[in-house]
C-alpha positions as CSV (number, residue, x, y, z in Angstrom):
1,X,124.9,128.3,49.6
2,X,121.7,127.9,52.3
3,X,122.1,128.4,55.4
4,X,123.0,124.5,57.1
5,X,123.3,123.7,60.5
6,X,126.5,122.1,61.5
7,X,127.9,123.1,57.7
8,X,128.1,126.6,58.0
9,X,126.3,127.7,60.7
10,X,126.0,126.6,64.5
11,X,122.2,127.6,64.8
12,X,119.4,127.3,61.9
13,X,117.1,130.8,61.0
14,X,114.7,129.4,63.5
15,X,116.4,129.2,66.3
16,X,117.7,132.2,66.0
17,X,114.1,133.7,65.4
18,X,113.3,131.8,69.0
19,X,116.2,133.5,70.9
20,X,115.2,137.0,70.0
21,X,112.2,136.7,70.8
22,X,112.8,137.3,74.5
23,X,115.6,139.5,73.7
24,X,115.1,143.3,74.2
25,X,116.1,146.1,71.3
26,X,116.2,143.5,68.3
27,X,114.7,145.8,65.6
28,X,117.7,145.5,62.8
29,X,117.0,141.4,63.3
30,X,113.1,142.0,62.9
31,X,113.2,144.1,60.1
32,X,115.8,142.0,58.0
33,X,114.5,139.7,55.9
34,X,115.5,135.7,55.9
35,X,118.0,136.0,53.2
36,X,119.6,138.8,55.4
37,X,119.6,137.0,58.3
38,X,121.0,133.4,57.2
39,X,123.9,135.4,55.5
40,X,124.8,136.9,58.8
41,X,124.2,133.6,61.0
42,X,126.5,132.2,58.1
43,X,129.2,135.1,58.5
44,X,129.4,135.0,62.0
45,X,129.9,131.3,62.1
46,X,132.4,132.0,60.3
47,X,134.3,134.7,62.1
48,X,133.9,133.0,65.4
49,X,135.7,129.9,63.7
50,X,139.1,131.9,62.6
51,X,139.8,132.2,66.0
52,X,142.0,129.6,68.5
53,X,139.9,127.4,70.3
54,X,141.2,125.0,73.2
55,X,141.1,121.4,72.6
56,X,141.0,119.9,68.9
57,X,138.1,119.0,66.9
58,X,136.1,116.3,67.3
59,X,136.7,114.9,63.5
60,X,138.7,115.6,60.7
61,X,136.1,116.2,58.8
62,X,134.3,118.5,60.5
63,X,133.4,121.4,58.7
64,X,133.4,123.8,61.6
65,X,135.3,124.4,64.7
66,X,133.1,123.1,67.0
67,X,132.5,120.4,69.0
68,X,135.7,120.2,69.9
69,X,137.6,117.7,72.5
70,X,137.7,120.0,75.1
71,X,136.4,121.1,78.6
72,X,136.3,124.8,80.0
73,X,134.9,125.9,82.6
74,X,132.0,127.9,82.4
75,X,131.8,130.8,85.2
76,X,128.0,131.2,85.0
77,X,127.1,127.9,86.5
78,X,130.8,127.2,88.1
79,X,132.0,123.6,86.6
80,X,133.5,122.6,84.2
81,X,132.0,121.6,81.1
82,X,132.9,119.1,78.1
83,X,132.2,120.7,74.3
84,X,132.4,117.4,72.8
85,X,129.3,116.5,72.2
86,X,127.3,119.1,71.0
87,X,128.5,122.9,70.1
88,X,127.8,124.6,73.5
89,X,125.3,127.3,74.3
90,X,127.7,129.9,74.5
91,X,129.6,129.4,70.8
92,X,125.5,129.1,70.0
93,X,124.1,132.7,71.4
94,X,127.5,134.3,70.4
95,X,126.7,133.3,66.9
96,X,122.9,135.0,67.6
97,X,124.5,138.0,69.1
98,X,127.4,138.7,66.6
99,X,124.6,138.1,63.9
100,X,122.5,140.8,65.1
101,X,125.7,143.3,65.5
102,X,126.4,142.1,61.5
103,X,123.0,143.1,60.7
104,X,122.8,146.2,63.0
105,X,126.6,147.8,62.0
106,X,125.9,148.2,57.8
107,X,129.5,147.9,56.3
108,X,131.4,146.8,59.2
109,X,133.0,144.2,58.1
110,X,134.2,146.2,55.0
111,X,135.0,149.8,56.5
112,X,132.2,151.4,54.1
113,X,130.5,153.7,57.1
114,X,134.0,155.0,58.3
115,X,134.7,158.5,58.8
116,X,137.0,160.4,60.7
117,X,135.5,163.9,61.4
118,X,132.0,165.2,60.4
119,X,131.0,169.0,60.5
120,X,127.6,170.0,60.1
121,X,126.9,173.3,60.7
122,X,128.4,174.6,63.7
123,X,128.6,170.8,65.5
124,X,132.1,169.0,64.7
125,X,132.9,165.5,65.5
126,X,136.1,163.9,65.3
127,X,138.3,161.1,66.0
128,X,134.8,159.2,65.5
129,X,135.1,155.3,66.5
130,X,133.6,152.4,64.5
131,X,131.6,149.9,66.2
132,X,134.5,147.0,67.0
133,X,133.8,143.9,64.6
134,X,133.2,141.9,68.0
135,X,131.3,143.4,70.2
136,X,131.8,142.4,74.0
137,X,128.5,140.5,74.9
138,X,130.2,138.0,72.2
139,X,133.8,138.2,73.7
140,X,132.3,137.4,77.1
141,X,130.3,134.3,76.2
142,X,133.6,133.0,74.0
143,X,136.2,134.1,76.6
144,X,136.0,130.6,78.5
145,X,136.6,128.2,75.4
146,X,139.5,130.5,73.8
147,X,142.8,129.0,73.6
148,X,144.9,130.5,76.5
149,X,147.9,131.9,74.1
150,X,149.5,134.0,76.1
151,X,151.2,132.8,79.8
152,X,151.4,135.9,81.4
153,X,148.1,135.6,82.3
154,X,147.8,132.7,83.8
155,X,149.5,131.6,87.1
156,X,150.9,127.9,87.9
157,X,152.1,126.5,91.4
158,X,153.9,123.5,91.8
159,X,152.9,120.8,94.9
């Protein structure tokens, strides 16, 4: 299926082609090709809607997660903010930016690169790390509109 906005992906190939433009060390993204890069737009609108959003959706028929009946507040501008109108910016550039990691981390999503010591030589490595399948630049920009599942981590006082 082709890449649709608002069907299975929050942004189309071109805006993604306009926000890394001014972004700095986007070499995987400029040397994929279109096909490449709709697939991972496509997959990372997917992963980013398996997880727990607050608020509902805005229709039942809605193919994706978002826009959602919902407000968070956003800590970069310091109110609170309503996601039910359009898909907000953040769910938008985390889409860009776990696109890019897609793109830039060959086989992450299926454990092909993984390896648990190399020796070459004289030179051993071990106990080496895979990238994470979400990096934090996207866990920051998503943090605000998660779900808050667990209690512990939230405090209440009663007037």
């Amino acid at each position: 299926m082709a890449l649709v906005k608002g069907t299975n992906s929050y942004a189309t190939l071109a805006e993604a082609e306009l926000y890394f433009l001014d972004r700095i060390d986007v070499s995987a993204w400029t040397a994929a090709d279109d096909t490449r890069k709709s697939q991972a737009l496509i997959t990372a609108t997917g992963m980013l809607d398996l997880l727990s959003w607050s608020g509902g959706a805005v229709s039942e028929s809605q193919p994706l997660a978002f826009p959602r009946d919902s407000f968070y507040f956003d800590p970069r501008i310091g109110v609170s903010v309503s996601s039910s109108i359009t898909t907000p910016t953040r769910i938008i550039n985390a889409t860009f930016e776990l696109a890019y990691h897609l793109i830039n981390n060959e086989g992450l999503l299926d454990n092909t690169g993984l390896i648990k010591d190399l020796n070459v030589g004289g030179i051993t490595l071990s106990t080496i790390r895979p990238a994470s399948k979400m990096p934090l630049m996207v866990k920051r920009l998503i943090r605000p509109l998660l779900q808050q599942s667990n209690a512990m981590n939230s405090w209440w006082r009663a007037n």
